[in-house]
N, C-alpha and C positions, 0 to 999 in steps of 0.2 A: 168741529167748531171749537174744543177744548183747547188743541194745538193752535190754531189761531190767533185763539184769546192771545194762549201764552208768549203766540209767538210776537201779538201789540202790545201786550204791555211788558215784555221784555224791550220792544224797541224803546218805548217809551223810557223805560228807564235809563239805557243806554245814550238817551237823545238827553234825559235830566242830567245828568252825569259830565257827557257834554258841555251843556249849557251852564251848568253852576260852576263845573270847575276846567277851564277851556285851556290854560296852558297847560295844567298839570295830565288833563285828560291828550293834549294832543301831545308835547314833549316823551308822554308816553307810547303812544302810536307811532313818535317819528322811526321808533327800530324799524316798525314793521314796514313802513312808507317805505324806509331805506332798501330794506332786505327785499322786498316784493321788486322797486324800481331795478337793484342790481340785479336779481337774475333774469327778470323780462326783457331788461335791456339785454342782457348777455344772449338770451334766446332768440330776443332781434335780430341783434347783431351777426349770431352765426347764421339765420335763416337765409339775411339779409345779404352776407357773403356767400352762404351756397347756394342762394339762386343763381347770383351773378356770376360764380365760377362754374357752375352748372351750365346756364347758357353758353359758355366760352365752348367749355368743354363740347357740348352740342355742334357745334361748328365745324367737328373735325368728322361727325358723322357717324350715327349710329348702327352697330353691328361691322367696324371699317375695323380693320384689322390693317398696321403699317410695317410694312419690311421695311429696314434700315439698320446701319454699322450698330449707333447706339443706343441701350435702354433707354425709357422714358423716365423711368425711377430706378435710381440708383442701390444695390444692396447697403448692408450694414459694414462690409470691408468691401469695397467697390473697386473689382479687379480691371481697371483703366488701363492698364500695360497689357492685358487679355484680348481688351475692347479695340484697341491701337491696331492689333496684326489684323484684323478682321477686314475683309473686301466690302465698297460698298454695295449697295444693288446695283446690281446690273440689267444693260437694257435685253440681254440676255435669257436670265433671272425672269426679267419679266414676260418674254413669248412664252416661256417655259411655263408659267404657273398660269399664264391664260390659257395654255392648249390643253394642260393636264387637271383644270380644276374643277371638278363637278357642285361644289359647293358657293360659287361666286356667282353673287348677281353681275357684278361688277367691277374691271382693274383697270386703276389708273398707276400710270409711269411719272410722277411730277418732281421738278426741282425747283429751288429758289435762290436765285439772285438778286442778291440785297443792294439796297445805295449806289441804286442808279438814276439818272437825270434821264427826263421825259422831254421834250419839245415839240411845241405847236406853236409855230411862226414867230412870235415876240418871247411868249411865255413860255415858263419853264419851272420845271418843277423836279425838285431835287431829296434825294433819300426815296425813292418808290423803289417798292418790292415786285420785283416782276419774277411771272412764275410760267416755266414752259411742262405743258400738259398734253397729257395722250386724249384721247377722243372721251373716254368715259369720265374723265375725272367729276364732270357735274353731276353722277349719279352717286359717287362716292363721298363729297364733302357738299354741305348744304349751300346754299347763296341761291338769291333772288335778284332780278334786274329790275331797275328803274325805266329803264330804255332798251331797245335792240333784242342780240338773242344770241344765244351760245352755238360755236363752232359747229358746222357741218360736219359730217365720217368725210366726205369727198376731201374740203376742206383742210380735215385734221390728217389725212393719209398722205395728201398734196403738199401738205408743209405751206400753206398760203400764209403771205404776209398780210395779215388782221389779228385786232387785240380787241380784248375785251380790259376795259378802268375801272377803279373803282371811284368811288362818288366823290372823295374829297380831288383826286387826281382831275376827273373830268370838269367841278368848279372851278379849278385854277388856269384849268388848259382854255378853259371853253366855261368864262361868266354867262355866253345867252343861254348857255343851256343848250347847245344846238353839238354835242359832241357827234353820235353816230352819224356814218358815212366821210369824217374829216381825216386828214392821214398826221402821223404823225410822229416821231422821229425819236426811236429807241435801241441802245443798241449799235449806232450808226445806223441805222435802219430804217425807213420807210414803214409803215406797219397803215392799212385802214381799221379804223373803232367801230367795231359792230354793234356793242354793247356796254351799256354801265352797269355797275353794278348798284343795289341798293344801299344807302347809308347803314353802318352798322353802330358806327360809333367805338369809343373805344370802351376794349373789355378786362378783365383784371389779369387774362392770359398772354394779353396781345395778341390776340387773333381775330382779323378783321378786313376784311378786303378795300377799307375804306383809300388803303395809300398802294394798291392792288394793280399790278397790269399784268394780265395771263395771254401768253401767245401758244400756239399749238407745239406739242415736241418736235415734231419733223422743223418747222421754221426753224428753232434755234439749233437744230443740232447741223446747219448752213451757218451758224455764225460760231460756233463754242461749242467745249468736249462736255455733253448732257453727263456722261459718265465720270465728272470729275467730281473728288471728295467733296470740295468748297464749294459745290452747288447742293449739298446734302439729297442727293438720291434716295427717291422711296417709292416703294410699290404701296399703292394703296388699295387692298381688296374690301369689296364690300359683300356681306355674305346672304344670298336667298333669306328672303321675309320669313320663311316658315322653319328655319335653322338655328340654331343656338348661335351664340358665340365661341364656345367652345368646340361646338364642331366644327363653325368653319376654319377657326387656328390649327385644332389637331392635322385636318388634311393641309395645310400651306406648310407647316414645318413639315409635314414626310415629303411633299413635293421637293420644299428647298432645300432638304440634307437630301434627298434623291440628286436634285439637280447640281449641285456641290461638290458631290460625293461624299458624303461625311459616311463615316464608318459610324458602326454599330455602337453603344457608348460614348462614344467620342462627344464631346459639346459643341454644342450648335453655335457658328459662325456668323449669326446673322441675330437680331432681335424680332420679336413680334410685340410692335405696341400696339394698344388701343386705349380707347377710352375710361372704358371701367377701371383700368391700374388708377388713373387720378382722381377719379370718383370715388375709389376707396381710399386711398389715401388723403384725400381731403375729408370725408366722414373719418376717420380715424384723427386724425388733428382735430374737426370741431366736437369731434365727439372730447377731447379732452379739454377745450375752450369751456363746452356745455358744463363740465365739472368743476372748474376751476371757478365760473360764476355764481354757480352753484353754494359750492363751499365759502365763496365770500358774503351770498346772500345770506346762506344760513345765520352766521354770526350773529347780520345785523337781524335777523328774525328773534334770533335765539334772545336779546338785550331788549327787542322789541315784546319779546313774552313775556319776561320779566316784568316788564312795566305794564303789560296789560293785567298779569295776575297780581299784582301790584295795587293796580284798580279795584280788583273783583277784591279781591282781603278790605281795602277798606270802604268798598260801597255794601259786603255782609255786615262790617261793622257798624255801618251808618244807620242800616235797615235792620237792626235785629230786632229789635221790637214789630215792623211788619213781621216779620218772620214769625214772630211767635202768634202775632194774631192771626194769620194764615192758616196756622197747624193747629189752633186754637178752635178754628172755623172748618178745621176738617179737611185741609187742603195736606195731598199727601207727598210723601218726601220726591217721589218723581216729579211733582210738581217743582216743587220751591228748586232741585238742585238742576232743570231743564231752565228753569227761569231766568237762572247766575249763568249758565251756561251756553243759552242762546245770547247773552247779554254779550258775555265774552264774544261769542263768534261774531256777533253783528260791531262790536267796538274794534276787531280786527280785519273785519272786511272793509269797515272806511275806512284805515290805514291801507289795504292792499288798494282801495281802488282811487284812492291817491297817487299810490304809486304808476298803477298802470294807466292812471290818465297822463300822469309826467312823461311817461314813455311816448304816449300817444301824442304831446304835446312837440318832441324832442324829435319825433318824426319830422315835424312841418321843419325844424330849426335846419335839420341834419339837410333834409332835402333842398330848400333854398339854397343853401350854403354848397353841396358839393354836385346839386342837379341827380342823386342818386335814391332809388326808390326803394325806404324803410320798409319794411316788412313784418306789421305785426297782425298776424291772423287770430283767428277766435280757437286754435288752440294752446297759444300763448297767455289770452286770457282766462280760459277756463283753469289753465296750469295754475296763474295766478291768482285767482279767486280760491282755489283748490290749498292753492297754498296758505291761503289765510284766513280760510275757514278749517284748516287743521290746527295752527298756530293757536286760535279762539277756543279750538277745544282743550289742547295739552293746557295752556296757561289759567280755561275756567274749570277745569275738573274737581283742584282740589279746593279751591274756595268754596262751588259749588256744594260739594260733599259736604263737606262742612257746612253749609246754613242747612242742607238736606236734614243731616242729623242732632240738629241742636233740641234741647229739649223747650217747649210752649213755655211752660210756666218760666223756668229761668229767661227764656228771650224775651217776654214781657217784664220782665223787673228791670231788664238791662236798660240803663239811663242813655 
């Protein structure tokens, strides 16, 4: 009950304090407003960006490990004259590491052949990414259909001319919406549409089936060399649920210097990406974003405690006489210096939650404006709250102290 009290009539006071002197009390808060908005903004903001490059990332398929010429991240002297001699995958390459691989759920052979023109009878559509795939690739990279339904083994062995679009292709080709079962002309090619794919929209990697046309590997390798550099060839294995990532890369590289022949020491001729390399290097960049906001918030924290201990010095002064009738009255120094103290931290938490309401406000602004979904969860605000009930303590400590230990009889004489 004691805590209580102290903890209403500390508000109380903080609320008089407030109310009698309103610019000079918030001019002083504005550090705090400032410092809390920059880093919750910045905490946003990264989240904001790692979900959305997070889902990109997602796309390419989790536990997928990709054979191909080049790395997905480059080193710190990044040997490109190295990278140049290197063969790419082979369709070879790839019977090989499906016959010999104990660790794969799944391998797909895919390529992509960029800006090319679609036609369906008047319409046309120009710039589509069309990608020719081995049987498993749907097991290895994620996508969902709006309509129809992914490739047959018979199908995908047969090299059948059928395609599967994706969403923005099939509105353009086909307004009623009436794409599956229509033929349609890619390629020089004749192709039937079995399938749409789901809108994906676009994403901060570019990765999105949305401008998407996938025909089976056997078809195109009747029209074009599947093995040629400029369609960048990759094997894409996807590794058993109950397997690391790590083990299934260790077994594909002894596969592929096996199937190679790469000598003992020698370095490996080929790359294995996956996902997690940009996972971590995206944490590794936000993690210095995270700092960088960090340290500009602090400042304005650091100008904003100034001016809250600014307050507590002259709201002791103002009240030194309570102070002396308090101590007078038998009220002991924990009391009086928890009193200045909580006062602090409550005068600093309506600056912080100022700020993070601005944040929360700059959400709706951001969203309108670029259709992209802010992200501020409840442990950006506890950060923030956290952070401004520390600021309340450092900036009311030593005022507090001081009315703590002032002596009765002098704090009542004081005019």
């Amino acid at each position: 009950m004691i805590i209580l009290k102290l903890i209403r009539e500390s508000f109380l006071f903080a609320y008089d304090a407030l109310r009698q002197n309103k610019l000079r009390t918030m001019l002083s808060l504005l550090g705090v407003t400032i410092g809390i908005f920059t880093i919750i903004a910045v905490y946003s903001a990264v989240d904001t960006l790692r979900n959305n490059l997070q889902a990109s990332v997602n796309k390419l398929g989790n536990n997928s490990i990709y054979i191909e010429k080049w790395p997905w991240v480059g080193e710190e002297n990044f040997p490109w004259w190295k990278y140049m001699q290197r063969p790419v995958a082979k369709l070879r390459d790839y019977e090989q590491v499906r016959r010999r691989s104990q660790t794969a759920k799944a391998i797909s052979y895919d390529i992509s052949i960029d800006n090319r023109t679609v036609k369906y009878g008047s319409n046309t559509v120009d710039g589509a990414q069309i990608g020719a795939v081995s049987f498993e690739h749907d097991k290895v990279i994620n996508f969902d259909f709006k309509d129809g339904r992914y490739f047959t083994e018979i199908e995908a062995r047969t090299g059948a001319p059928i395609t599967l679009i994706g969403y923005d292709i099939a509105e353009n080709l086909f307004p009623a919406g009436d794409a599956v079962g229509k033929q349609i002309k890619i390629m020089g090619r004749k192709v039937t549409v079995i399938g749409v794919f789901t809108k994906q929209g676009d994403d901060m990697l570019g990765i999105s089936t949305d401008k998407q046309v996938l025909v089976p590997l056997n078809f195109a390798k009747n029209v074009i060399d599947v093995e040629n550099e400029k369609y960048q060839p990759s094997i894409v294995v996807r590794g058993l649920d109950n397997l690391s990532e790590d083990e299934v890369e260790s077994e594909i590289r002894g596969i592929m210097r096996s199937v190679r022949s790469i000598r003992p020491g020698a370095d490996d001729n080929f790359a294995l990406n996956k996902s997690s390399v940009i996972t971590n290097q995206l944490d590794s960049l936000f993690g210095i974003v995270n700092k960088g906001g960090f340290i500009i918030g602090l400042f304005s924290l650091l100008v904003g405690g100034f001016g809250v201990a600014n307050i507590m010095f002259v709201s002791v002064r103002e009240r030194t006489n309570i102070i002396g009738i308090q101590k007078s009255l038998g009220a002991k120094n924990y009391f009086i210096l928890l009193q200045f103290l909580i006062e602090s931290m409550i005068l600093c938490l309506i600056g912080g939650l100022i700020g993070i309401g601005l944040v929360y406000l700059g959400t709706f602004g951001v969203k309108a404006a670029t259709d992209l979904q802010i992200i501020l969860d409840i442990d950006n605000i506890i950060t923030g709250v956290s952070y401004s009930l520390t600021i309340g303590i450092i900036a009311g400590i030593i005022p507090a102290y001081g009315a703590s230990r002032m002596d009765p009889v002098e704090a009542i004489r004081t005019n």
